[in-house]
C-alpha positions as CSV (number, residue, x, y, z in Angstrom):
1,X,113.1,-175.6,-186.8
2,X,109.8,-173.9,-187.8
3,X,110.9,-171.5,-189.5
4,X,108.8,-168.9,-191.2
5,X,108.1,-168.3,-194.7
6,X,107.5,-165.5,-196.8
7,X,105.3,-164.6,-199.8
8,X,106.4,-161.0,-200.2
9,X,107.5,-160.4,-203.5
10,X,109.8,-157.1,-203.5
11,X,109.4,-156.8,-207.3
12,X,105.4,-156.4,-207.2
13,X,104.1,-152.9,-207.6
14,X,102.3,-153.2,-204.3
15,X,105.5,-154.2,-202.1
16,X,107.1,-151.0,-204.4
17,X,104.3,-148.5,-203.7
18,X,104.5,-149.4,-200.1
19,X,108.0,-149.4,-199.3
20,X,108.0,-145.4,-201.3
21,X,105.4,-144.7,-198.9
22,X,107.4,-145.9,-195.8
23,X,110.3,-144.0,-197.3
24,X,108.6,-140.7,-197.7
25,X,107.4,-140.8,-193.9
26,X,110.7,-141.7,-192.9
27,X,112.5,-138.7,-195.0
28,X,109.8,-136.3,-193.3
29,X,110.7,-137.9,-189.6
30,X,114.0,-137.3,-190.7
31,X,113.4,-133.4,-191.1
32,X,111.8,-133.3,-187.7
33,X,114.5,-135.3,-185.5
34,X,117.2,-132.9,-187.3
35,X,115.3,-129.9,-185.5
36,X,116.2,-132.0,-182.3
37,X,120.2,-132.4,-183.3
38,X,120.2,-128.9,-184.2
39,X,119.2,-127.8,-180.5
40,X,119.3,-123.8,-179.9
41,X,120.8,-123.3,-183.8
42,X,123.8,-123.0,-185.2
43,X,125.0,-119.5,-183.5
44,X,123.9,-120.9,-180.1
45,X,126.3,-124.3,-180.8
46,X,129.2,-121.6,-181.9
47,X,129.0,-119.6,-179.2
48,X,128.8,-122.5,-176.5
49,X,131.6,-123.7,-178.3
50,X,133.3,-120.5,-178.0
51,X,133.5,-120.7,-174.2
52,X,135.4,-124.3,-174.5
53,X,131.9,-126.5,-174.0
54,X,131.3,-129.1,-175.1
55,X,127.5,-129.8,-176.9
56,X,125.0,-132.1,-175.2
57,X,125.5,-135.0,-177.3
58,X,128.9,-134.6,-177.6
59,X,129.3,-135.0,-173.9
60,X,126.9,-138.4,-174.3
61,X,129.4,-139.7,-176.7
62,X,132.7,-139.3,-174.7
63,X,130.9,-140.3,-172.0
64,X,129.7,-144.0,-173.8
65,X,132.0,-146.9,-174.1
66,X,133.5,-146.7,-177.4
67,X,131.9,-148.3,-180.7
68,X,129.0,-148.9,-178.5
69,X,125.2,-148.0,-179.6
70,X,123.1,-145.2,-178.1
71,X,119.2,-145.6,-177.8
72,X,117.9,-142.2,-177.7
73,X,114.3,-141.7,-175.9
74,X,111.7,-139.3,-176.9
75,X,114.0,-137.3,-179.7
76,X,110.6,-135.6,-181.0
77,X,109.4,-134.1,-177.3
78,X,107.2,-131.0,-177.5
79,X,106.7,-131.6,-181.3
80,X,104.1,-129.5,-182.0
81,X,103.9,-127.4,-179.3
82,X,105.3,-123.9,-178.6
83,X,108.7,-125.6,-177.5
84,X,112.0,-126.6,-179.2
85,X,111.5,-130.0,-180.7
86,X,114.0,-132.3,-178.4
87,X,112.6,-130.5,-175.6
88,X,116.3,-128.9,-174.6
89,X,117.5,-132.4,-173.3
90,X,118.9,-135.6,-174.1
91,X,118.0,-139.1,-173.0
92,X,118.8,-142.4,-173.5
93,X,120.4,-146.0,-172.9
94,X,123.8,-146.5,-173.6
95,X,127.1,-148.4,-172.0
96,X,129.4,-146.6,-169.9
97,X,132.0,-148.7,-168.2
98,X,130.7,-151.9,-170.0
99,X,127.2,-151.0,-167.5
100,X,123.9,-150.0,-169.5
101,X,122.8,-146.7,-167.6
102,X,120.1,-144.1,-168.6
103,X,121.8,-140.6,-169.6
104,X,120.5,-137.6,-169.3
105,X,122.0,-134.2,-170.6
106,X,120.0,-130.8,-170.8
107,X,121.0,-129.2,-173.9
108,X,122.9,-125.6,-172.8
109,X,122.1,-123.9,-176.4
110,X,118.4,-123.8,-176.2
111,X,117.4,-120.6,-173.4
112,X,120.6,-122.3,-171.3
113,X,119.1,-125.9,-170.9
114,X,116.3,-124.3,-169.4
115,X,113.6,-126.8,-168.5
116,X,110.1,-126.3,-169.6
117,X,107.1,-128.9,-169.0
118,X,108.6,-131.2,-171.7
119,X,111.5,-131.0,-170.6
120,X,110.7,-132.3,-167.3
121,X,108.0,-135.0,-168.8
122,X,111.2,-136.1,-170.8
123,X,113.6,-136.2,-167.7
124,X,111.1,-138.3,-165.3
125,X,110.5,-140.4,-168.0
126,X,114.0,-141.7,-168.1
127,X,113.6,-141.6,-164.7
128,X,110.8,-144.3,-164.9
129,X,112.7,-146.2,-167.3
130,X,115.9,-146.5,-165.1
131,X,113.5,-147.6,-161.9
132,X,111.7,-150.7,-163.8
133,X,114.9,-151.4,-165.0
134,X,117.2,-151.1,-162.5
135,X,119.3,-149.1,-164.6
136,X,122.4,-146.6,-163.2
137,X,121.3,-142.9,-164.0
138,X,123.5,-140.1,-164.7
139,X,122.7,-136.9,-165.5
140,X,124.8,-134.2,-167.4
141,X,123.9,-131.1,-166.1
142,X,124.0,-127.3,-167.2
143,X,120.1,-125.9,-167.0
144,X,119.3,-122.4,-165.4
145,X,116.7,-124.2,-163.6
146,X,112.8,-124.1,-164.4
147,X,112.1,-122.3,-167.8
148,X,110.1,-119.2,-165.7
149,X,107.7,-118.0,-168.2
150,X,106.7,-121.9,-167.9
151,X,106.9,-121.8,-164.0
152,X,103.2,-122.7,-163.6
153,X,103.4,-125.9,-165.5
154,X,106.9,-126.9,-163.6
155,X,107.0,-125.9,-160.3
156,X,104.7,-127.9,-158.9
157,X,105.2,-131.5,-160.6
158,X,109.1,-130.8,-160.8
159,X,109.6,-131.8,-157.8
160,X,109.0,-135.2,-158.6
161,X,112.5,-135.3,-160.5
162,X,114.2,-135.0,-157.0
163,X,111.5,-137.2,-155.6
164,X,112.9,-139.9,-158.2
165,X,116.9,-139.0,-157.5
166,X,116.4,-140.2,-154.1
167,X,114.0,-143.0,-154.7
168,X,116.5,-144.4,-156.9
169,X,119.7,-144.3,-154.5
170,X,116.7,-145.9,-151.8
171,X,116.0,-148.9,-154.4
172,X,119.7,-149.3,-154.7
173,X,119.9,-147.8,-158.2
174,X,123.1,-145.4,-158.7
175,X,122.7,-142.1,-159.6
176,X,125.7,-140.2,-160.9
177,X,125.6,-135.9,-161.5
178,X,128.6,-134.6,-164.0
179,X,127.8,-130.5,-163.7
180,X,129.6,-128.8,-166.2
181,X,127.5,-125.3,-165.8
182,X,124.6,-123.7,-164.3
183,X,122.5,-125.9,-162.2
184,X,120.8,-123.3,-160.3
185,X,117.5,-123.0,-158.2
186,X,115.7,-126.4,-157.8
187,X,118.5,-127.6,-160.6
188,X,120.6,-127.4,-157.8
189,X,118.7,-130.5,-156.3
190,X,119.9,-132.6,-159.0
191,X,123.8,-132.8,-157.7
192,X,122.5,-132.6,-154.2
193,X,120.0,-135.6,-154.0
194,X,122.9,-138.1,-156.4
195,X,124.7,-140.2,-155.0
196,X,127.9,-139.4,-156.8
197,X,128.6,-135.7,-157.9
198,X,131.4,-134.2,-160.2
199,X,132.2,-130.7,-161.0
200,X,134.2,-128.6,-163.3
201,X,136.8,-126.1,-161.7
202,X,136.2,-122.6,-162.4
203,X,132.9,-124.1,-165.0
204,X,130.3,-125.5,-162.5
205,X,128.2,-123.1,-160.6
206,X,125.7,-124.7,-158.3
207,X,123.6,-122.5,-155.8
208,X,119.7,-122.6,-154.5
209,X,120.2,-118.8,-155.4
210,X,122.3,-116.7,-157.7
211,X,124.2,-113.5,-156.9
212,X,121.3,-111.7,-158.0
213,X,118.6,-113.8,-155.9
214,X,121.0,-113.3,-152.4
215,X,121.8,-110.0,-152.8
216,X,117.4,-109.3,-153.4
217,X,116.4,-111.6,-150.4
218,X,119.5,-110.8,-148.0
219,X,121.1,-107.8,-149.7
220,X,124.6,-109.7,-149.4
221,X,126.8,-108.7,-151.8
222,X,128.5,-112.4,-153.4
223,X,130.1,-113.6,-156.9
224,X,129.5,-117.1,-158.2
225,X,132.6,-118.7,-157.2
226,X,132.4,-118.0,-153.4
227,X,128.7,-118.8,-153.5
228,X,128.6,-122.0,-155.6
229,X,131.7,-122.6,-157.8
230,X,132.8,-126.1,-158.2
231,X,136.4,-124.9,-156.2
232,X,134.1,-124.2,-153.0
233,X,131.8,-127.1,-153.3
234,X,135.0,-129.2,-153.6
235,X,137.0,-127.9,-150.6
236,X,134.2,-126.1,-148.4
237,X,130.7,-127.4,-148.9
238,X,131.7,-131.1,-149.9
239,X,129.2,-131.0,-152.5
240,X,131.7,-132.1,-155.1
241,X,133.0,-135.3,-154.4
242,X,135.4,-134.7,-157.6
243,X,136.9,-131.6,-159.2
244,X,137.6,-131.9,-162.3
245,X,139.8,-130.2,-164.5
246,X,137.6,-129.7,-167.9
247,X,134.7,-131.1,-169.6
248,X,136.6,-134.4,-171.0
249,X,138.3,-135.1,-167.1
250,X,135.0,-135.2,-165.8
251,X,133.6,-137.3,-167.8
252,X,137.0,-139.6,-167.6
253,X,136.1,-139.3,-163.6
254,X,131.7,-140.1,-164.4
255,X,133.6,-143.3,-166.4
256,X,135.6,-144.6,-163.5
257,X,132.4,-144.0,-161.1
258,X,130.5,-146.8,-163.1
259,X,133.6,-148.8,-163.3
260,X,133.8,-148.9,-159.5
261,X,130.0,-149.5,-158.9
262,X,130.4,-153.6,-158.9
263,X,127.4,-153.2,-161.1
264,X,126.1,-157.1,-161.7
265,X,122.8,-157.8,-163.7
266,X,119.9,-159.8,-162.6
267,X,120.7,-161.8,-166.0
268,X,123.7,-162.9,-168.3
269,X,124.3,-162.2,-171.5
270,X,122.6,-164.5,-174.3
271,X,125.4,-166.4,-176.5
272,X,125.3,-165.1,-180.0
273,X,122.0,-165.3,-181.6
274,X,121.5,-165.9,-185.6
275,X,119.9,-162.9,-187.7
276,X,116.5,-163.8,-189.1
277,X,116.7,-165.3,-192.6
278,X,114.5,-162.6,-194.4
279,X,116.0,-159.3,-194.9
280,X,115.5,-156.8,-192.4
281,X,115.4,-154.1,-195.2
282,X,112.0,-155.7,-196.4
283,X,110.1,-154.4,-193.6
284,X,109.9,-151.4,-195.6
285,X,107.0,-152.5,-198.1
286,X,105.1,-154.3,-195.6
287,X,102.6,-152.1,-194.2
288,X,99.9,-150.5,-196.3
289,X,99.5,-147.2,-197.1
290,X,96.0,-147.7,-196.6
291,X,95.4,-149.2,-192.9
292,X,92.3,-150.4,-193.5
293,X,94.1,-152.8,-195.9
294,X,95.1,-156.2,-193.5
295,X,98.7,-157.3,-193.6
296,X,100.4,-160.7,-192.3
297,X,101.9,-159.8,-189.4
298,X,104.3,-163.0,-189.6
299,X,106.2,-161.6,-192.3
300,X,107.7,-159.0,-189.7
301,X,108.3,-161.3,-187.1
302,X,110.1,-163.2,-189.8
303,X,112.3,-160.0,-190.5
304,X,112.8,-159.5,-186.7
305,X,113.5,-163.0,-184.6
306,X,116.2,-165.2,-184.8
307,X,116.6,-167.4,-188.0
308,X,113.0,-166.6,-188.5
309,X,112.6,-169.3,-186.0
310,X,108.5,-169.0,-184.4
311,X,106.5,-171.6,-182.6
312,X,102.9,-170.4,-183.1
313,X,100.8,-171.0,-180.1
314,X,96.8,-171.6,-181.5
315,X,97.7,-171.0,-185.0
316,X,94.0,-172.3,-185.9
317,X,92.1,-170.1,-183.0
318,X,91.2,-166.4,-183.0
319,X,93.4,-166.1,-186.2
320,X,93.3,-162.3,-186.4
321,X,96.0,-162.1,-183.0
322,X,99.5,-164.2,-184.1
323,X,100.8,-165.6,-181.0
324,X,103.9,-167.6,-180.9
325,X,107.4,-168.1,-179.2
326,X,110.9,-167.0,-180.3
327,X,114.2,-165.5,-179.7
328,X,115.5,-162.3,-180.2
329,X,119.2,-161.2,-179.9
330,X,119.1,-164.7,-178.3
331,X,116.7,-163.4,-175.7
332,X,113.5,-165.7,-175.5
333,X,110.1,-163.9,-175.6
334,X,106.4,-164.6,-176.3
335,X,104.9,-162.1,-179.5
336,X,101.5,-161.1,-179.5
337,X,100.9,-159.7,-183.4
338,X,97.6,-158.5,-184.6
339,X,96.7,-159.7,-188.2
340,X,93.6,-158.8,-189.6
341,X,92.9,-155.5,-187.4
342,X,89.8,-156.4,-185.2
343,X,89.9,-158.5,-182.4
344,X,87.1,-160.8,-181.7
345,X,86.3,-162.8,-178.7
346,X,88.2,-165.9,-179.5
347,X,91.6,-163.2,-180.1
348,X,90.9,-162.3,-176.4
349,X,91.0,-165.3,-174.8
350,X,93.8,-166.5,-176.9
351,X,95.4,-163.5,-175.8
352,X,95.0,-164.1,-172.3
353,X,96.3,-167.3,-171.8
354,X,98.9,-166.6,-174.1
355,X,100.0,-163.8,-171.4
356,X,99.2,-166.4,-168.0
357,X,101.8,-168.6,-170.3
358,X,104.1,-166.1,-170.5
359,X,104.3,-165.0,-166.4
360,X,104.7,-168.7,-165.9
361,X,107.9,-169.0,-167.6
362,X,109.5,-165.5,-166.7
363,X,109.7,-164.7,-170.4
364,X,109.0,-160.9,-172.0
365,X,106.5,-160.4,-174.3
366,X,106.8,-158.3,-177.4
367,X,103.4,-156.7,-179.1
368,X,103.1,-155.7,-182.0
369,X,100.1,-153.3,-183.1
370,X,97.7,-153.1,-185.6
371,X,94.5,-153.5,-184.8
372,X,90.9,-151.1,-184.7
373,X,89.7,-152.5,-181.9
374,X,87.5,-155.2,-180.3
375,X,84.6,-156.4,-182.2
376,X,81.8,-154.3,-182.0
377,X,77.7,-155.5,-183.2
378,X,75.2,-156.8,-181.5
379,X,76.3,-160.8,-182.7
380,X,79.7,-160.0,-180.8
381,X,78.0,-158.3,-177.8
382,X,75.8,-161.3,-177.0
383,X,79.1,-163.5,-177.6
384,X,80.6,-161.6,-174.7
385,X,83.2,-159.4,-176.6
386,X,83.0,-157.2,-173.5
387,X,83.9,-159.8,-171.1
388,X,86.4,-161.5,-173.1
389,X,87.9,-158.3,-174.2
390,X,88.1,-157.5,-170.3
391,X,90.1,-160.7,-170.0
392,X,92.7,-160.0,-172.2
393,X,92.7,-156.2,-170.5
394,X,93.2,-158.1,-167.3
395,X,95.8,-160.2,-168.3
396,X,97.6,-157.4,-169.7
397,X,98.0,-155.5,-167.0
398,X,98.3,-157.8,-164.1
399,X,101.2,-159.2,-166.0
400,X,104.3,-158.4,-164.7
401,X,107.0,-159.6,-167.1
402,X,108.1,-157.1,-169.2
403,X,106.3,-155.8,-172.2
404,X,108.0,-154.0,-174.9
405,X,105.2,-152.9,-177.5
406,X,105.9,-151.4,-181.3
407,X,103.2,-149.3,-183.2
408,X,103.1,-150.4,-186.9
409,X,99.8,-149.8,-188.4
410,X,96.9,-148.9,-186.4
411,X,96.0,-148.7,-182.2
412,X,92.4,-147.8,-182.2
413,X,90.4,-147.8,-179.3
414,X,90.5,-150.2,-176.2
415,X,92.6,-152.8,-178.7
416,X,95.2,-150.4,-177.8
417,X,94.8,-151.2,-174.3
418,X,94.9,-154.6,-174.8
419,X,97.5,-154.8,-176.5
420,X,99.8,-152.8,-174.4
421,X,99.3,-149.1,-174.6
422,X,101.2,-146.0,-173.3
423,X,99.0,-146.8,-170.1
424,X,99.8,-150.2,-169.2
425,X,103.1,-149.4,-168.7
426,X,105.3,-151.2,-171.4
427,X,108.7,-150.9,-170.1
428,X,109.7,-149.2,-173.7
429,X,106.8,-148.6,-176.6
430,X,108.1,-147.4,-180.0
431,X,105.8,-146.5,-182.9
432,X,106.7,-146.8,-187.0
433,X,106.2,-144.0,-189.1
434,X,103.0,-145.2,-190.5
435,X,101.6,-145.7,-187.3
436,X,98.2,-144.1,-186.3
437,X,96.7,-143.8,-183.0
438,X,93.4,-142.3,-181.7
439,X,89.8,-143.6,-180.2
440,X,89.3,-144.8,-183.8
441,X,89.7,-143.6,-187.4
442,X,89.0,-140.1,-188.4
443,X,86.0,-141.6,-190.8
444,X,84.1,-143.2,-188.3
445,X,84.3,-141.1,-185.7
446,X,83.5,-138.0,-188.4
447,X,80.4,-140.7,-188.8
448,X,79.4,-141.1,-185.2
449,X,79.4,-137.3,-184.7
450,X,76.9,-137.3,-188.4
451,X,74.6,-139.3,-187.0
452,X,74.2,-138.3,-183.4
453,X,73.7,-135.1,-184.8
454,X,71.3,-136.0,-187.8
455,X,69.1,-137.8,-184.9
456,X,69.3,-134.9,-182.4
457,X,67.8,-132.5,-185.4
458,X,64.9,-135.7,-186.3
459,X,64.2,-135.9,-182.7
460,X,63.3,-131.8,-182.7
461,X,61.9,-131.8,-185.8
462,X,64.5,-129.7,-187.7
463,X,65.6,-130.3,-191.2
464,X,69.4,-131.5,-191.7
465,X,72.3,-129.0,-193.0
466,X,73.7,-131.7,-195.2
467,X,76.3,-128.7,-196.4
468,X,77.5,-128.1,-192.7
469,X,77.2,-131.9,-191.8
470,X,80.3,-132.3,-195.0
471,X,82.0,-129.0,-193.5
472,X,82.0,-130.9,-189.8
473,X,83.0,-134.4,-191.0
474,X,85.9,-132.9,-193.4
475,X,87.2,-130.6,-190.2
476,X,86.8,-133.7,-187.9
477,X,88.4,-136.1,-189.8
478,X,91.7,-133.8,-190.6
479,X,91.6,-132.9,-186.8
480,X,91.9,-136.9,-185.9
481,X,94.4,-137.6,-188.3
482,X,96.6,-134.5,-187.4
483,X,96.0,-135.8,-183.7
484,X,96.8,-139.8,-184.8
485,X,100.5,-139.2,-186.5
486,X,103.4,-140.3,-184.7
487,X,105.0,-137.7,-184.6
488,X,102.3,-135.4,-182.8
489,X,102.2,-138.7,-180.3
490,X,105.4,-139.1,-180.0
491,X,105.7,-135.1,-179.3
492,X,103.3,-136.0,-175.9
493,X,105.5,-138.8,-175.0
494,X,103.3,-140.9,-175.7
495,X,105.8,-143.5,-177.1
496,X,109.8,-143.4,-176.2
497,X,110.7,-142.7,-180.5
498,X,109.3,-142.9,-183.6
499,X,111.7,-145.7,-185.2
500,X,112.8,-147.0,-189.4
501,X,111.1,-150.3,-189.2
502,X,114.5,-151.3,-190.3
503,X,116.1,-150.9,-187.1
504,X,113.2,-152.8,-185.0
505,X,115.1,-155.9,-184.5
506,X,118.4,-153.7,-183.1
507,X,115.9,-151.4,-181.1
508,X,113.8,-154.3,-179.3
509,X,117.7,-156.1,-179.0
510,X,118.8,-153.5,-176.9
511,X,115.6,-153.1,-174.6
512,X,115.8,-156.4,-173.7
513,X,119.4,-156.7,-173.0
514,X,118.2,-153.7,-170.9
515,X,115.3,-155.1,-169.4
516,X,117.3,-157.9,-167.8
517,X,119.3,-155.4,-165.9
518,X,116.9,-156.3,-163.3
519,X,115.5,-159.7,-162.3
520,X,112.2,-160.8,-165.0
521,X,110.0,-162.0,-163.6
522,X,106.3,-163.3,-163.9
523,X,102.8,-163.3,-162.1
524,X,101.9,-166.2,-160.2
525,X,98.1,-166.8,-160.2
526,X,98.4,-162.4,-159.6
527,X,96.0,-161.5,-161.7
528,X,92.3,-159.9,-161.3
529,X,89.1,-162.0,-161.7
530,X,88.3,-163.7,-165.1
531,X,84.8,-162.7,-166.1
532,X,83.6,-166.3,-168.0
C-alpha cells in the first residue's frame, strides 16, 4: 500500500519550538473552554444542586450510552462578547440507545438557562446539524425563555428554533423534549412542537405565561402547578406523554424513547480500521509558528488516515493543493490539503475535478486549510486565476457529498471559500489553535490601507504623515489578528470547536460515522457552468 512517509524529526529544535507553541495555545484554549464547564459559577452549581438538580452536563452524561464519546459543538459561543462563554447551553453528538442524536441542554445556572442571541445561534445550529444529518434531536430543557434585556436580538429570529422542531418531525427526524424546569414563554414551544415530551412531577413547569403574566393580562389569580405543572400537563392538557418521577427516571424514560424509534442508518458501520503508522501525538510540532512559513501537509494526513495509507491524485500538477484518497475510521474519503499556502490556477482546476471525482463515487471529502489565497499579479490574472479559481468555487459548492473542513494554519481570503468555508456549508468545520482566519494577514491589509491612503494624499497634493501612517498600520494589524484567532471565530460560530490537533483523527471519525446517519450522496453532472 502507498503508504506515506515522514521526515519530521521530533528531536530538531524546530519540531521542539513548534510543538511548545502548539502547547501554549492549547493551555490558553484550555483556560477559556473551563469558563464554559464552569457555567453560572460555583455558588450557582451549589445552589441548583441544592434543589435536587442535576447540572447540564451531568444530565448529557446519564443520558449517553455508557463509555461512549461526547462531541461537544461550539463550547466557546459568545467568546468575546458581553455573554457567558458556552453561551448558557450545551450541544453536541453523542449515542443514546446505541443511536447517534444531537443533544441540547440549556445550562439552568447561568440567569436560569436564559437564552440570549448566542444562545439561540448555538441551539439552531445543532438544529442544522441534525437536518443534514438526519440525526434524532433531544433537547434538555430548563430556560426562562428569551433573555429579555436581549429581547431585540431574539424575538424575532427565535422563532426559527420552533420553525426547525417541526421541520424536523416533517423530514422524519425525531425530536425528543426531557423538561426538567422552567420552559416558559416561547420556551414553552420547545415541548410543544417535539414529537416526544417528558416531564418531571412537581419539577417541570411549562406555560405560555407565568402566574405573574395571567394574573397582569387576565387578572386570574393561578399557581404553577394548576397552570403548567408536569402533574396537569400529564393528566389534563396531555402535553406530557411521560411523568417522570426525578431527573434520573426521565432521562431512563428519553433512553427507552430512542430505543423504540427503529432508528436504521442510511449506512453500516465500517469493519475496524487500522490507526495511522505515525503518531498522532506529532501533530503537535507540525505547524509553524510563523504562517507565512509552508509546511507539508502530508505529514498530517499521515498522522490522521488509516495505516497512513494515501493514493495521491496529480501528485505532479498544481503541487501547492495535496489531493489524494484514503480511509478514515474505515470510512473512505477524498482529502483536499493545501501545501504551500497560495493557490494558483493549475491548484484550481486540480481541485475541481478532484471534487466532480468525488460526487461520482458518493465519497466525503475532508479539507484541510492553509492557504492565503488565490494567486494574485497580473502574470496569474492573464492565466485566468479568476476563472479557474471560480471553478474550484463552483465545484465546491454544487457538491453535495459531505464536506467536513479543519482549520490548521491559515484561511485567507476567497481560498477560504474554496476550500470549504463557514459559508459553503461543511456539514462540521473545526479549527486548530493556531489557526487564523480573516480577508488576509494583518500586514498586508495594514499595507493596502498605507498605500491607498499615501496615493489619496499624492493625488491632492498633501505631504504624508509617515508617524500616523505607523500609528494606523500598528492599530490595524493588532485589530486583524485579534479578529483572526480562533477563539474570537469560534466565539461567532463560525466553526463548530476549536480542537488539540491530537484529537483530529477521533473528531473527523465521529463526524463521519455521523454523516452516514443519512444517505451520501453525490452530484451528478449538478454543478454550475465551468468558465474555460
Amino acid at each position: 500500500m502507498p503508504r506515506l512517509p515522514t521526515s519530521l524529526d521530533p528531536a530538531s529544535p524546530e519540531y521542539t519550538a513548534r510543538r511548545t507553541a502548539m502547547l501554549d495555545k492549547i493551555a490558553a484554549l484550555d483556560a477559556e473552554h473551563a469558563k464554559a464547564l464552569a457555567g453560572g459559577g460555583e455558588s450557582a452549581a451549589e445552589r441548583h444542586r441544592r434543589r435536587g438538580k442535576l447540572l447540564a452536563r451531568e444530565r448529557v452524561e446519564l443520558l449517553l450510552d455508557p463509555d461512549t464519546p461526547f462531541l461537544e459543538l461550539s463550547p466557546l459561543a459568545a467568546w468575546g462578547s458581553d455573554y457567558p462563554v458556552g453561551a448558557s447551553m450545551v450541544t453536541g453528538v453523542g449515542v443514546v440507545s446505541g443511536v447517534e442524536c444531537v443533544i441540547t441542554a440549556n445550562d439552568p445556572t447561568v440567569r436560569g438557562g436564559a437564552s440570549n442571541p448566542w444562545t439561540l445561534k448555538k441551539a439552531l445550529r445543532a438544529h442544522e446539524i441534525a437536518r443534514a444529518n438526519r440525526l434524532p434531536c433531544i433537547s434538555l430543557v430548563e430556560s426562562g425563555g428569551a433573555d429579555l434585556p436581549s429581547q431585540k436580538d431574539v424575538f424575532i429570529p427565535g422563532g426559527a428554533l420552533f420553525r426547525d422542531l417541526t421541520r424536523l418531525s416533517a423530514a422524519g427526524i425525531p425530536t425528543v423534549a426531557v423538561v426538567f424546569g422552567n420552559s416558559t414563554a416561547g420556551g414553552a414551544y420547545v415541548p410543544g412542537m417535539s414529537d416526544h415530551t417528558i416531564m418531571v412531577k412537581e419539577r417541570s413547569k411549562v406555560f405560555l405565561g407565568g402566574p405573574p403574566l395571567v394574573r397582569m393580562a387576565t387578572g386570574e389569580e393561578s399557581d404553577d402547578e394548576s397552570l403548567g405543572g408536569a402533574e396537569m400537563h400529564a393528566r389534563t392538557s396531555g402535553l406530557a406523554d411521560c411523568l417522570a418521577l426525578d431527573e434520573p427516571d426521565a432521562l431512563r424514560h428519553a433512553r427507552r424513547v430512542i430505543a423504540r424509534l427503529n432508528w436504521r442508518k442510511a449506512h453500516p458501520d465500517p469493519p475496524p480500521a487500522q490507526p495511522p503508522e505515525h503518531p498522532v501525538g506529532e501533530l503537535l510540532g507540525i505547524v509553524p509558528e510563523d504562517l507565512k512559513t509552508p509546511f507539508d501537509p502530508r505529514e498530517v494526513i499521515a498522522r490522521i488516515v488509516d495505516a497512513s495509507d494515501f493514493d495521491e491524485f496529480k501528485p505532479l500538477y498544481g503541487a501547492s493543493l495535496v489531493t489524494g484518497w484514503a480511509a478514515l475510521h474505515g470510512y473512505p474519503v477524498g482529502v483536499l490539503a493545501n501545501a504551500q499556502g497560495v493557490l494558483f490556477s493549475a491548484e484550481s482546476q486540480k481541485a475541481a475535478q478532484f471534487i466532480q471525482l468525488a460526487n461520482q463515487r458518493d465519497l466525503p471529502l475532508i479539507f484541510l486549510h492553509n492557504t492565503t489565497g488565490y494567486m494574485v499579479g497580473s502574470r496569474y490574472e492573464q492565466g485566468g486565476i479568476i476563472k479557474h479559481g471560480a471553478m474550484m468555487i463552483n465545484a465546491v459548492a454544487n457538491s453535495t457529498v459531505p464536506h467536513l473542513s479543519v482549520l490548521m494554519g491559515a484561511s485567507y481570503g476567497a481560498g477560504h471559500y474554496g476550500m470549504c468555508g463557514r459559508a459553503y456549508d461543511p456539514r462540521f468545520l473545526f479549527a486548530w489553535p493556531s489557526a487564523r482566519s480573516a480577508v488576509m494577514g494583518s500586514q498586508p491589509l495594514a499595507g493596502v490601507l498605507s498605500i491607498v491612503a499615501r496615493a489619496s494624499a499624492a493625488a491632492k497634493g498633501r505631504p504624508y504623515d509617515e508617524e500616523a501612517d505607523a500609528g494606523l498600520r500598528a492599530m490595524v494589524e493588532a485589530q486583524i489578528d485579534a479578529e483572526s484567532l480562533p477563539a474570537f471565530l469560534s466565539g461567532r460560530l463560525y466553526d463548530d470547536g476549536v480542537i488539540d490537533p491530537r484529537d483530529t483523527r477521533t473528531v473527523l471519525g465521529l463526524c463521519l460515522s455521523a454523516i452516514h446517519t443519512a444517505p451520501v450522496e453525490g452530484a451528478r453532472g449538478g454543478f454550475g457552468v465551468f468558465r474555460m
